[in-house]
C-alpha positions in Angstrom: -3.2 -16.4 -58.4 -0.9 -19.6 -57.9 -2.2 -22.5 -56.0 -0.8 -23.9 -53.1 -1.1 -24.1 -49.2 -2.8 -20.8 -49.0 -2.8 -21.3 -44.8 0.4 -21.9 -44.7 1.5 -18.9 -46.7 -0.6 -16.9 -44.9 0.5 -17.3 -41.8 4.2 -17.4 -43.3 2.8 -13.5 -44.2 1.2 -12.7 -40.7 4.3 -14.2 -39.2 7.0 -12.2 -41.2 5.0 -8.5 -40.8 4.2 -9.6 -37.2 0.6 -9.5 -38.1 -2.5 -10.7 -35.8 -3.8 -13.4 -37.5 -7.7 -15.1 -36.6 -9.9 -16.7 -38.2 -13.6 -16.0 -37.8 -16.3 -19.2 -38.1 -19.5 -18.9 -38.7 -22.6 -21.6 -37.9 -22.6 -24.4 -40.6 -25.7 -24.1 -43.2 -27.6 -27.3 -44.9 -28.8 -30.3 -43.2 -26.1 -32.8 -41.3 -25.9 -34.9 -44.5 -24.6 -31.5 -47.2 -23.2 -28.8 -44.2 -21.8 -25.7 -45.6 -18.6 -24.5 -44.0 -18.2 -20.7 -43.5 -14.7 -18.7 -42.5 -13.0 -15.3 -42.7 -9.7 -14.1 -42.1 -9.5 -11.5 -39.6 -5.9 -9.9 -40.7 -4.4 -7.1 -38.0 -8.3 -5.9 -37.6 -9.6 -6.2 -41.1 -11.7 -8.5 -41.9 -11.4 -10.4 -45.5 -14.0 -11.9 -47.8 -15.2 -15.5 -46.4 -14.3 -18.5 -47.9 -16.4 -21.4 -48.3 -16.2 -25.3 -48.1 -17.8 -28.3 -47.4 -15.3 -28.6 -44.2 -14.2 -26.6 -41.7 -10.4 -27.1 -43.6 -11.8 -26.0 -47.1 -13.5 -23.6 -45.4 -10.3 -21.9 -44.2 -8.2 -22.9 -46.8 -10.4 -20.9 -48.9 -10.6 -17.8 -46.8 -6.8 -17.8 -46.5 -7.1 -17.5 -50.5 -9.3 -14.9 -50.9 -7.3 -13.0 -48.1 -3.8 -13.6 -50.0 -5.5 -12.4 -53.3 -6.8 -9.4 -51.6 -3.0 -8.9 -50.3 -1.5 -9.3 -53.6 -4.1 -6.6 -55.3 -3.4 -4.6 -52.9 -7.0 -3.7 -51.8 -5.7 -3.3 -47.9 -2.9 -1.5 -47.9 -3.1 -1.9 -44.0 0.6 -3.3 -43.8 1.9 0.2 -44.7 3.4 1.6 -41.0 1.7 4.8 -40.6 3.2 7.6 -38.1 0.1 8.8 -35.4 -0.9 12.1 -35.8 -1.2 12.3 -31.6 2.2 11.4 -30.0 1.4 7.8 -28.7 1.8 7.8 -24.3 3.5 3.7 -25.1 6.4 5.2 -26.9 6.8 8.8 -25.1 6.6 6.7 -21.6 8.1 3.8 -22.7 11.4 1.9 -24.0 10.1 -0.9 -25.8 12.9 -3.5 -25.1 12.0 -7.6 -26.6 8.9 -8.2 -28.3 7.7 -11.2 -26.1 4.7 -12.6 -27.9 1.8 -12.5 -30.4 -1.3 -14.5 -30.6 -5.4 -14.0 -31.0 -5.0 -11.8 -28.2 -2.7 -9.3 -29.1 1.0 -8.4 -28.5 3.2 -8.4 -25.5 6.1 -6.4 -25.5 8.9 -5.8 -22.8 9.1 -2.1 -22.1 11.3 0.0 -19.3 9.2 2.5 -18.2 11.3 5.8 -18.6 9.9 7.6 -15.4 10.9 5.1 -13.0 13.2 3.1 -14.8 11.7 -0.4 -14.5 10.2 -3.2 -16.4 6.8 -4.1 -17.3 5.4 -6.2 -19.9 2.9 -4.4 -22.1 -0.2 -6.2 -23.7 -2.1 -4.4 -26.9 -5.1 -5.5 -27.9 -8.3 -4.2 -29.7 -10.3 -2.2 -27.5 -13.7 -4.0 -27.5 -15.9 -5.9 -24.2 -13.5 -8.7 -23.8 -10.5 -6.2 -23.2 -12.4 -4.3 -20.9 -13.4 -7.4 -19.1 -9.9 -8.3 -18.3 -8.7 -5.4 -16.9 -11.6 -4.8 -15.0 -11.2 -7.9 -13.4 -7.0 -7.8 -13.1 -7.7 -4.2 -11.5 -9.6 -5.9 -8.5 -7.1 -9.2 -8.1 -4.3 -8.6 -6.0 -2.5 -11.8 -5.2 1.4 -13.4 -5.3 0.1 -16.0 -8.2 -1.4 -13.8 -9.9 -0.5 -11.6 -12.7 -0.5 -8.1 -11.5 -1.6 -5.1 -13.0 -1.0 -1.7 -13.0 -2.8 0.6 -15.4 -4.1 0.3 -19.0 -4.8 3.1 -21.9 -6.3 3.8 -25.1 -4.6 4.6 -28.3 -5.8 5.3 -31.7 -2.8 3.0 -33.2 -1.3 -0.2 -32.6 2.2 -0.2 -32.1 4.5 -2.4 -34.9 7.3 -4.2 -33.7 10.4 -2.5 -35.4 12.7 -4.1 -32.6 15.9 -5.4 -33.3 19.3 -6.1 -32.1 19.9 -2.3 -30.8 16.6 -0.7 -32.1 13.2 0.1 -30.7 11.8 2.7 -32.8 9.1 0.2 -34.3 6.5 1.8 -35.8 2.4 2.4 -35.5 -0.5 0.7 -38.1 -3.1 3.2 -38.1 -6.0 1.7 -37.2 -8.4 4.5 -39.2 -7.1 2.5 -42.5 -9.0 -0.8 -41.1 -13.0 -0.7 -42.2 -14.2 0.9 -38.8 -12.1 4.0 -38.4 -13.8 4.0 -34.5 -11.2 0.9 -34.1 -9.3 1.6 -30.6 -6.1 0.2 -29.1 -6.0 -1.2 -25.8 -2.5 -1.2 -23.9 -2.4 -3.3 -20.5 0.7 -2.5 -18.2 1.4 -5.8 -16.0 3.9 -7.3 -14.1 6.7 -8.6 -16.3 7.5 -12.5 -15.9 9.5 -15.1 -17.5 8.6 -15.7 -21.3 8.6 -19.4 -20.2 5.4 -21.0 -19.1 4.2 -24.0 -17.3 3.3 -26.2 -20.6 7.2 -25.2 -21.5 7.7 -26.8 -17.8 6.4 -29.7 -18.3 7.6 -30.6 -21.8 11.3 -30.0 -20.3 10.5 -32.7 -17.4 9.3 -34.7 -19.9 12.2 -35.1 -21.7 14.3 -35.9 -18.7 15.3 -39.6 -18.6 14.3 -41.4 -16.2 11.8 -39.7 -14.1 13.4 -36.2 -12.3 13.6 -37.3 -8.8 12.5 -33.9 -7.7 9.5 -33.8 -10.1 6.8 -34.4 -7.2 8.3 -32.7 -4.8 8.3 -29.5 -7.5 5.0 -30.2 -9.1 3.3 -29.8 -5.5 4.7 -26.5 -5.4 3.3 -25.4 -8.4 0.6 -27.1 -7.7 -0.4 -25.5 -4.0 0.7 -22.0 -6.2 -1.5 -22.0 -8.7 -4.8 -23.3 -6.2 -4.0 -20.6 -3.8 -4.1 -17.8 -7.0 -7.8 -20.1 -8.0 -8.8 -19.4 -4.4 -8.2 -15.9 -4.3 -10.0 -15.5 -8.0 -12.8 -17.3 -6.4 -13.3 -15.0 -3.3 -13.3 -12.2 -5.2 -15.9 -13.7 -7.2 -14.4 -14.4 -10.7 -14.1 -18.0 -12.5 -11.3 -18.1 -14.7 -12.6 -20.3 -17.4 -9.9 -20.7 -19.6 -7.1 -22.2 -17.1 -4.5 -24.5 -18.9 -0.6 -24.5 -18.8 -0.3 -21.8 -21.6 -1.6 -19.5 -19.6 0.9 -20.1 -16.3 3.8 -17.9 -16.1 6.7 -17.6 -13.7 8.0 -14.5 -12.0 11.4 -13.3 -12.4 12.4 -15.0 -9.1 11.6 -18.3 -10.9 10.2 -19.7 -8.0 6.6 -18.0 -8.1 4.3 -19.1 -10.3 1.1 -16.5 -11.9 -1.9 -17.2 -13.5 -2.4 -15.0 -16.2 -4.7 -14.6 -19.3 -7.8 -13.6 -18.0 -9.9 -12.4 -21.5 -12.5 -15.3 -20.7 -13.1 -14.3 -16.9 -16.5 -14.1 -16.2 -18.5 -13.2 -12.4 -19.8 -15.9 -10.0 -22.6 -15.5 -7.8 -22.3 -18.8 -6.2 -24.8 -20.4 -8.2 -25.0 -22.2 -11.7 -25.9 -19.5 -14.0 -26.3 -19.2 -17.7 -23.0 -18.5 -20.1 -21.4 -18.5 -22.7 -20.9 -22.0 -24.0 -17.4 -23.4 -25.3 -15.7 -20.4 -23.9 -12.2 -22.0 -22.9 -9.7 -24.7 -24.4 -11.4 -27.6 -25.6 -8.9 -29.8 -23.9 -9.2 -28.4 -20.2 -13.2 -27.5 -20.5 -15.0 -29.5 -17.8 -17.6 -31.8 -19.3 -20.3 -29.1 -18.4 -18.7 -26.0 -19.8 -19.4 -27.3 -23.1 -23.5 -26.3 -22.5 -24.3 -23.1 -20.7 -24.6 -23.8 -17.6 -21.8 -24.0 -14.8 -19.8 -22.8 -12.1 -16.5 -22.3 -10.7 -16.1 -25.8 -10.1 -14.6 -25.9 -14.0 -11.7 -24.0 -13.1 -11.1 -27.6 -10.6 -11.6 -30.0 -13.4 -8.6 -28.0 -15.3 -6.5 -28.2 -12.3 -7.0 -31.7 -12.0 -5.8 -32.3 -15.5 -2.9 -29.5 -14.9 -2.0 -31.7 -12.0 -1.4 -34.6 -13.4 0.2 -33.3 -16.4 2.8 -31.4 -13.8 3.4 -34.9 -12.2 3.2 -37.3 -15.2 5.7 -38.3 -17.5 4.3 -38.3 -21.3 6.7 -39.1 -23.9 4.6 -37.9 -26.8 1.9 -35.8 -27.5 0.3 -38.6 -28.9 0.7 -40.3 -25.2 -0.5 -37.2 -23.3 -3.3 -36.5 -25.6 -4.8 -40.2 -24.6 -4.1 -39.8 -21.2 -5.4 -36.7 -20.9 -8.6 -37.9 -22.6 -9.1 -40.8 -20.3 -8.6 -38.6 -17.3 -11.6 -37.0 -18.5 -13.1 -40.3 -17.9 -11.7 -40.4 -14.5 -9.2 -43.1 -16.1 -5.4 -42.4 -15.4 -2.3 -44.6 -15.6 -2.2 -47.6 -13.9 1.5 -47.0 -13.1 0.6 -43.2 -11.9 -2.3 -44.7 -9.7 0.4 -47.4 -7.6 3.0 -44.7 -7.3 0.8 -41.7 -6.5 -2.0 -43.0 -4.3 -2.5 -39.7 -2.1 -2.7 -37.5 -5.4 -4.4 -40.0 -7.8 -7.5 -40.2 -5.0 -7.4 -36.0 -5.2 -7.0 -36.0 -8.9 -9.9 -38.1 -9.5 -12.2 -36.2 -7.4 -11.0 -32.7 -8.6 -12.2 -34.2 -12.3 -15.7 -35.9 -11.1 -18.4 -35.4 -14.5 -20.6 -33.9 -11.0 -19.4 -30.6 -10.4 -20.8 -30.7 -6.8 -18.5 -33.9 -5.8 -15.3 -31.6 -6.8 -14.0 -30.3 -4.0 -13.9 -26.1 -3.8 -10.5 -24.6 -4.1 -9.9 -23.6 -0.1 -10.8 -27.4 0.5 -8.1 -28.1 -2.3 -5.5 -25.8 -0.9 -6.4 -27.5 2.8 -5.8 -31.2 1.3 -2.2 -30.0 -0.7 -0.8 -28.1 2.4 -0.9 -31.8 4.3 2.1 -32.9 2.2 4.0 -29.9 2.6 6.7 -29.6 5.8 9.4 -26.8 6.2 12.1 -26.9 8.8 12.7 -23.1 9.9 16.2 -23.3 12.0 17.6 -20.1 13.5 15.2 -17.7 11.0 16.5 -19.6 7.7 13.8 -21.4 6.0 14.9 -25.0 4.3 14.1 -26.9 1.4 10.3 -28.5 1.5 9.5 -31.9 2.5 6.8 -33.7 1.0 5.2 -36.7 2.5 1.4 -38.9 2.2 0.8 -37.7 5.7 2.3 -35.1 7.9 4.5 -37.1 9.2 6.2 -38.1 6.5 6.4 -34.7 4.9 8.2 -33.7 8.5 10.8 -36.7 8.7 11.5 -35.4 4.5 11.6 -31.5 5.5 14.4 -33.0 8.5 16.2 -34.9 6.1 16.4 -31.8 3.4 17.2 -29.7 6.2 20.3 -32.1 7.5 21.4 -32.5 3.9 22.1 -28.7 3.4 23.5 -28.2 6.8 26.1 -31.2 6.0 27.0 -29.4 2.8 26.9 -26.3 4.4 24.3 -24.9 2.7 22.4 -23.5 4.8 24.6 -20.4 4.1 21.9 -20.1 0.4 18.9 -20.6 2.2 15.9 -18.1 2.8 16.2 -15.8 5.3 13.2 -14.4 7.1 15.0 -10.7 6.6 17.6 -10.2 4.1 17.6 -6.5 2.5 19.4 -7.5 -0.8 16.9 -10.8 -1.1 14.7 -9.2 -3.1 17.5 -7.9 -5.7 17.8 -10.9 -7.2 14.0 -10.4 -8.4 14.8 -7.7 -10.2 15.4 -7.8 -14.1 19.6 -9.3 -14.4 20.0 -6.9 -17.5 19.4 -3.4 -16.2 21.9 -1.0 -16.6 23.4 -0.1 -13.4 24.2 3.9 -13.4 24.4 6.5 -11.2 21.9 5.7 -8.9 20.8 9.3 -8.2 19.1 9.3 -11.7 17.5 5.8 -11.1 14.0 6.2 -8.9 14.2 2.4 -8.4 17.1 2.8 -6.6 15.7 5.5 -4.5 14.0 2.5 -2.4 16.1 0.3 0.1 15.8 -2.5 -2.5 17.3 -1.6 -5.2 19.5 -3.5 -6.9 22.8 -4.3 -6.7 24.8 -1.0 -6.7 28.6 -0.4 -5.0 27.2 1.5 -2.0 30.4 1.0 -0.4 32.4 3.1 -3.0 29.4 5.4 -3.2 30.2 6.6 0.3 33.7 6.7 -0.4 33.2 9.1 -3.2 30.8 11.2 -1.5 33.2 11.7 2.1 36.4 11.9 -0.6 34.3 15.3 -1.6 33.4 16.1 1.6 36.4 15.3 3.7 34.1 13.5 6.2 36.1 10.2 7.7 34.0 7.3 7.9 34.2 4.1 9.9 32.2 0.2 9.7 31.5 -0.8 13.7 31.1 -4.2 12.7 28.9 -6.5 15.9 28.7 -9.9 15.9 25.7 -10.5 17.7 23.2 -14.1 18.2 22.9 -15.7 15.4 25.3 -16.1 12.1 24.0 -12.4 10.7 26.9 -9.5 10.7 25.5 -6.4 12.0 27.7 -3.7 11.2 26.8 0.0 11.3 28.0 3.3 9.8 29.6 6.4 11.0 30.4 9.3 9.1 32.1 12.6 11.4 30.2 10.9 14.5 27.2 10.8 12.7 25.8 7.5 13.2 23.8 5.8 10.4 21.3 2.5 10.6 22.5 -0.9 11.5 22.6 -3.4 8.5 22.8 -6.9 8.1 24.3 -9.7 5.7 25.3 -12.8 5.4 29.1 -12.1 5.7 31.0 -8.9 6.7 31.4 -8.0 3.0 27.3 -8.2 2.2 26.5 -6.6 5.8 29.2 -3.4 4.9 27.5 -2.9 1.7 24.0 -3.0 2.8 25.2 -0.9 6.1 26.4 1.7 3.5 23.3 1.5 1.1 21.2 2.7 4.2 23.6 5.7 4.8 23.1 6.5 1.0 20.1 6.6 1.2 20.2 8.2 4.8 22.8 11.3 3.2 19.6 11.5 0.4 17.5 13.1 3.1 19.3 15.8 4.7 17.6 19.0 3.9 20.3 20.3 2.0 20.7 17.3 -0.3 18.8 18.8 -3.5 20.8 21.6 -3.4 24.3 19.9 -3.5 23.0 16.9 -6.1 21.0 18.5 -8.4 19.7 15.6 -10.1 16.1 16.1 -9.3 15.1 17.6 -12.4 17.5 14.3 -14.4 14.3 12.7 -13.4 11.7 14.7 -13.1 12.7 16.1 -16.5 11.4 13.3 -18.3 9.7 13.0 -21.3 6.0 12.2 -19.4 3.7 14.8 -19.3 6.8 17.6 -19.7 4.7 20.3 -21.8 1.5 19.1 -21.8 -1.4 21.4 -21.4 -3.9 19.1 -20.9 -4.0 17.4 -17.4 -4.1 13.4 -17.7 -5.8 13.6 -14.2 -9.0 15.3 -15.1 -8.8 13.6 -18.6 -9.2 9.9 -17.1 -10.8 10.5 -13.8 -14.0 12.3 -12.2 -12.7 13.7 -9.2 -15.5 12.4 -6.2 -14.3 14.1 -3.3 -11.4 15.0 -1.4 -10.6 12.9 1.2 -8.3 15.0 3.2 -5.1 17.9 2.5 -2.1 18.3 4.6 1.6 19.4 4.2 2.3 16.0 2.4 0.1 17.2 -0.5 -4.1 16.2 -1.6 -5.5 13.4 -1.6 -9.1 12.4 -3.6 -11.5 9.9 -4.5 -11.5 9.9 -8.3 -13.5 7.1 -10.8 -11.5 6.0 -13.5 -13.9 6.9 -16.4 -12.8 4.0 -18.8 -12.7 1.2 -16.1 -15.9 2.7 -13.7 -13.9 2.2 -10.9 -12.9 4.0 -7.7 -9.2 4.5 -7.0 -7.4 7.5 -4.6 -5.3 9.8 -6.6 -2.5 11.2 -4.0 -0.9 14.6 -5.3 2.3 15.8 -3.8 5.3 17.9 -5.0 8.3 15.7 -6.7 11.1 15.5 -4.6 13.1 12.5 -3.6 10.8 11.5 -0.5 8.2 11.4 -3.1 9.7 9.0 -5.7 11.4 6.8 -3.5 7.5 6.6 -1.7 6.5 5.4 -5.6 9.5 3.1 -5.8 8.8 1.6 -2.4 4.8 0.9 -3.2 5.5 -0.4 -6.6 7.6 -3.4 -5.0 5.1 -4.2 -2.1 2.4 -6.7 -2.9 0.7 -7.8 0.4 -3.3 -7.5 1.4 -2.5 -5.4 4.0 -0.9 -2.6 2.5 -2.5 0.3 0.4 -2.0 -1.0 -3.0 -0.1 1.0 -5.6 -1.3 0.9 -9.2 0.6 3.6 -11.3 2.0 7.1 -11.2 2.8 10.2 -13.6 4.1 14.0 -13.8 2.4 17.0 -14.4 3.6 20.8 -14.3 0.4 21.9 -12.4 -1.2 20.7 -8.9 -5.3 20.2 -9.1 -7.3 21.7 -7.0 -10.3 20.7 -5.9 -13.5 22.6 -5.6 -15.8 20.1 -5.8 -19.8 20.4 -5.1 -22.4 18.2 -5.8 -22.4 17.2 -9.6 -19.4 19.6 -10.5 -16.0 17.9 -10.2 -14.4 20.4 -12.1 -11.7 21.7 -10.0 -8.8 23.6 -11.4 -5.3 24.1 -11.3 -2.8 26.1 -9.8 0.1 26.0 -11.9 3.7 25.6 -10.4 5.3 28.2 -12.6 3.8 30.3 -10.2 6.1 29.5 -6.8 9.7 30.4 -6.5 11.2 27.1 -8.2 9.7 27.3 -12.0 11.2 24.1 -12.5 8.7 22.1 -9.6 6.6 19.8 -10.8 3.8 17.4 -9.2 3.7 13.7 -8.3 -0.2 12.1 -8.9 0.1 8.4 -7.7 -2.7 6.1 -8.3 -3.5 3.6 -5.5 -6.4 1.4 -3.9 -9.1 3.3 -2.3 -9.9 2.7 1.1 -12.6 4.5 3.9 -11.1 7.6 5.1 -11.8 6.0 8.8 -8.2 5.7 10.1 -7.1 3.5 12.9 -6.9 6.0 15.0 -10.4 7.3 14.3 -11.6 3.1 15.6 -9.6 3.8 19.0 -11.5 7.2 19.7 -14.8 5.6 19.3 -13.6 2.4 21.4 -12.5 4.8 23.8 -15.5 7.2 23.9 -18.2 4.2 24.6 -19.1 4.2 28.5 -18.4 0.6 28.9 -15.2 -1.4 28.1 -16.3 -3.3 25.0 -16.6 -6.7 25.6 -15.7 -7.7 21.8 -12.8 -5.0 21.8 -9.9 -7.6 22.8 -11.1 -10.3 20.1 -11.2 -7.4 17.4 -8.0 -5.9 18.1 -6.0 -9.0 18.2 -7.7 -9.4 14.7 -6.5 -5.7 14.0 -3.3 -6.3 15.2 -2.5 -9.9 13.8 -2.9 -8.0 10.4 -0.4 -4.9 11.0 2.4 -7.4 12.1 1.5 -9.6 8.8 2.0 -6.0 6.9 5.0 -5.3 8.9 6.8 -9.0 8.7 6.6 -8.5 4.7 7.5 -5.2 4.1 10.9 -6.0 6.7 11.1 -9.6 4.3 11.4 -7.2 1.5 14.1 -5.3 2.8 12.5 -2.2 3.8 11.6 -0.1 7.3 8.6 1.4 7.2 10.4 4.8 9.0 7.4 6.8 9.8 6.8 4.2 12.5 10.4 5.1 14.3 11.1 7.3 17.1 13.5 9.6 17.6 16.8 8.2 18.0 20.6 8.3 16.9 20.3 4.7 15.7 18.0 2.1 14.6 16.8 -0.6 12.4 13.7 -2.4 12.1 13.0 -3.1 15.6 11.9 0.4 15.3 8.4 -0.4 13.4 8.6 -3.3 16.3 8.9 -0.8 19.1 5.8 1.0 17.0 3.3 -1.9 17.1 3.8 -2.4 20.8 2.6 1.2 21.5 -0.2 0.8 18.6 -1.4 -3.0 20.5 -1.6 -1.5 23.8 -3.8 1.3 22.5 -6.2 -1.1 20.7 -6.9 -3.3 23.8 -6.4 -0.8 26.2 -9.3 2.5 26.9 -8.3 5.9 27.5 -10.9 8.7 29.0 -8.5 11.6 28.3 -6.0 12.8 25.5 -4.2 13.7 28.7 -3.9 10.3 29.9 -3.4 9.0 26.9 -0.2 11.2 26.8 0.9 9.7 30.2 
């Protein structure tokens, strides 16, 4: 075999078949004076003769040799794409779109969910511990700066990136032909984010000359992001470990930031325990991760570096390397230290060699919110100011907020309610069609679609005249409302009479959706429940992954149980319901909603038969009752995956309130506390465009004050005791 830079062509190899490639080290042999170097290549899964040396360089070097000599005599003929015997659940539910990333840890790929129509990113990795450990752990974290999953899967095969301009057939390696044919694929579904990540951040400011003038006031937002997703990871007992800019995304919105990655994740107990040593990047590892003994406080050491590195101008990476190496040493710039004071005190406590002098991340988060101000004028939100004290961050948050309303831009910025402000979240690049085929669409955040034409189709067909009553009430929003032959639909609202028409006609749309004769006279239910999901399988997905635990309660909206996920051991509630349009515009509503107090959604699928529990102490069997057995042949069922929660109901905490003899003295304290979090609920799912509806009365007309109208009835019953239904009713 020719000599040469055997690395180097090796990963030219792994680069051009889009090959994993590691390397594997093992302990050095000999005394300190004569060590013995030891490494393997570790090839898509198959692991390669080692190569020896008397460095860690000839070392590799010479495992990258005996790997490409391997390659050449063709003794792994892994590269060969092999079709999978079993059809494969990534391509059958999945579009793979862009192929967004490889590494140690697997491949990411951008895929459109076929069922719903929307975007995820996809991670595959070997199925082993470390997999596991990650999506046990993303399962439980449900936070805004942090990425968010939704379900996971094994496969037999990997999945081979074949994408290309117009193409995503791809192909599958067949992971029997590696040397352990019990070799498993694990495929993560997440949230899908930018492909850009902090470090890319940072090297962009640093190129900027002089200093951006907007780089503090930026880096603090990141800053305060990526603490607040640390001290949510830390309540729920988890230390990240591995925290660095690499492993920072940003959402779609561009203005969230997530912390992702989380293969290294171990538990916390709140005391310094025994791990893993050098588990993390050697450049962000607090002094004491290097031994075995430590606590969450080393996720703070690698903030405090991240921190500095998000407000720091480096113009090499020879320069950043030094300074990050003296701020190890509690040594940073003497120019950073004169023109940061407030954060070069923070910084330097955040990478104390004690752990215990580092401050805990809800401390953190206290300290960075006392340089943030906002002016909030009229329900529109302004541009941040940032001060040293709070006074200074006001008189900045004025200014900003005087700036834009000089320029008249005040028209751009946030509003508190806005039903088309979460459109501009969504992916820029979906194809707009018909949005009765399109289940993202079926919520009242969909995106962008001509609503107004829509309705002029639909009363074209019908020969139903239709009318805007456009209201200019307090406050610069148009309020405009619907009517179609005296029928009047919700109000809607916008920043001009244009936007306020078209979102007053998206909620008639959606309105016209409901009427009981809808499914009848647009028949595009089975479009999209005739999807390629679970169409003729025999074999129910439900009982295959779960063990149904109990049924937590049945109704005319369909089943609901308590089922463990047998991969994860984890408890989730499966919800089973016929697919109509209410149902999958219920799915498309949950899978937007990220807030602590609402029930969290996870996933969702198709099947042709409904379960049916008959479940008894150590049997969780069940059956099924298929659907080609009622009237419609062509009904099919909706199982949706969410959080499990106690079966107790709010309702169910007002009966016993009410049923104890006395007027509870802690009653008012608790159902402020009750009540503070429905309205937090509420506020976000109105900021995200929607109305909850099953919170409305009956009525010709409304809009969200409905849900408002709602919580006042629900308030007075928490603080207030009733002896009788009867009075209750009064």
């Amino acid at each position: 075999m020719e000599s040469g830079n055997y690395v180097g062509r090796l990963n030219e190899y792994a680069h051009k078949k889009r090959f994993i490639l590691d390397y594997r080290e093992s302990p050095p042999n000999g005394p300190d004076h004569c060590k013995t170097f030891t490494q393997r290549v570790v090839l898509n899964g198959i692991v390669y003769p080692e190569g020896v040396g008397k460095t860690k360089k000839e070392a590799r070097k010479d495992a990258a040799k005996n790997a490409l000599s391997d390659l050449s005599e063709g003794t792994n003929q892994h590269a060969v794409k092999k079709k999978t015997s079993t059809p494969s659940r990534f391509t059958s539910d999945f579009d793979p779109i862009e192929y967004l990333g490889i590494g140690g840890y697997g491949s990411v790929y951008k895929a459109r969910r076929k069922l719903e129509e929307k975007y995820y990113a996809v991670k595959i990795v070997r199925s082993d511990k470390k997999a596991f450990r990650e999506v046990g752990t993303l399962s439980d974290l449900l936070h805004h700066n942090v990425i968010r999953y939704f379900n996971c899967w094994i496969e037999d095969t990997r999945y081979e990136d074949g994408i290309s301009a117009g193409s995503s057939a791809g192909g599958y390696s067949d992971a029997q032909s590696t040397d352990d044919p019990s070799v498993k694929f694990l495929y993560i579904q997440m949230e899908l984010c930018k492909t850009k990540t902090l470090k890319e951040w940072i090297n962009e400011k640093n190129t900027q000359s002089p200093q951006d003038t907007k780089r503090r006031q930026e880096s603090l937002t990141i800053a305060q992001q990526i603490v607040s997703g640390v001290e949510y990871i830390h309540s729920k007992g988890h230390i990240h470990r591995d925290l660095k800019p690499d492993n920072i995304l940003f959402g779609l919105d561009d203005k969230e930031v997530k912390i992702g990655d989380f293969g290294l994740v171990t538990r916390d107990d709140d005391a310094l325990m025994d791990r893993t040593e050098n588990r993390g990047t050697r450049s962000y590892m607090a002094p004491e991760q290097v031994g075995k003994t430590y606590d969450r406080k080393v996720d703070i050491f690698a903030l405090g570096l991240i921190y500095l590195e998000l407000l720091w101008k480096v113009s090499s990476g020879h320069e950043r390397g030094e300074v990050l190496q003296n701020a190890r040493k509690q040594i940073l710039p003497t120019d950073f230290s004169r023109a940061y004071q407030e954060e070069n005190l923070i910084i330097k406590k955040m990478l104390h060699e004690k752990p215990e002098v580092r401050p805990k991340a809800s401390d953190l988060k206290a300290q960075l919110d006392k340089f943030t101000q906002r002016v909030v004028l009229n329900g529109k939100v302004y541009p941040d100011g940032v001060g040293k004290t709070k006074k200074e961050a006001k008189q900045d948050a004025a200014k900003n907020a005087l700036r834009d309303l000089s320029e008249g831009a005040h028209q751009t910025a946030v509003e508190n309610y806005n039903p088309t402000s979460a459109q501009q979240k969504q992916e820029p690049n979906q194809n707009d069609s018909d949005i009765c085929n399109k289940t993202r669409s079926l919520s009242v955040n969909s995106q962008d679609q001509n609503f107004i034409g829509l309705v002029d189709h639909y009363c074209q067909k019908k020969n139903h005249r239709h009318t805007f009553i456009e209201e200019r009430r307090w406050g610069p929003d148009h309020e405009p409302q619907l009517i179609i032959e005296d029928k009047e639909y919700p109000v809607a609202e916008g920043r001009t009479s244009k936007e306020a028409k078209q979102n007053a006609a998206k909620l008639a749309w959606f309105a016209l959706q409901e009427q009981s004769d809808w499914d009848s006279k647009h028949p595009v239910k089975d479009k999209i429940i005739g999807n390629t999901e679970n169409q003729t399988s025999t074999l129910s997905r439900f009982t295959d992954e779960f063990d149904v635990t109990e049924c937590l309660g049945k109704g005319a909206y369909g089943c609901v149980y308590a089922a463990r996920d047998k991969r994860l051991k984890q408890d989730f509630a499966v919800k089973i319901v016929r697919s109509n349009e209410k149902a999958l515009r219920e799915v498309g509503t949950l899978s937007k909603l990220l807030h602590c107090n609402i029930v969290r959604y996870y996933t969702f699928w198709m099947e042709d038969s409904r379960y049916q529990g008959h479940i008894t102490a150590g049997n969780s069997a069940g059956s099924f009752s298929s659907s080609q057995s009622i009237e419609d042949p062509s009904a099919k069922y909706l199982y949706i995956q969410m959080e499990l929660c106690k079966t107790k109901t709010l309702k169910k905490w007002i009966n016993e309130k009410n049923a104890q003899s006395l007027q509870d003295s802690k009653r008012r304290q608790e159902s402020v506390a009750i009540a503070q979090q429905i309205v937090s609920g509420v506020e976000y799912i109105h900021s995200m465009g929607h109305i909850h509806r099953d919170l409305k009365i009956t009525g010709k007309t409304y809009d969200r004050k409905v849900d408002i109208f709602a919580l006042g009835l629900i308030y007075f019953e928490l603080l207030w005791k009733l002896s009788t239904g009867h009075e209750r009713g009064v």
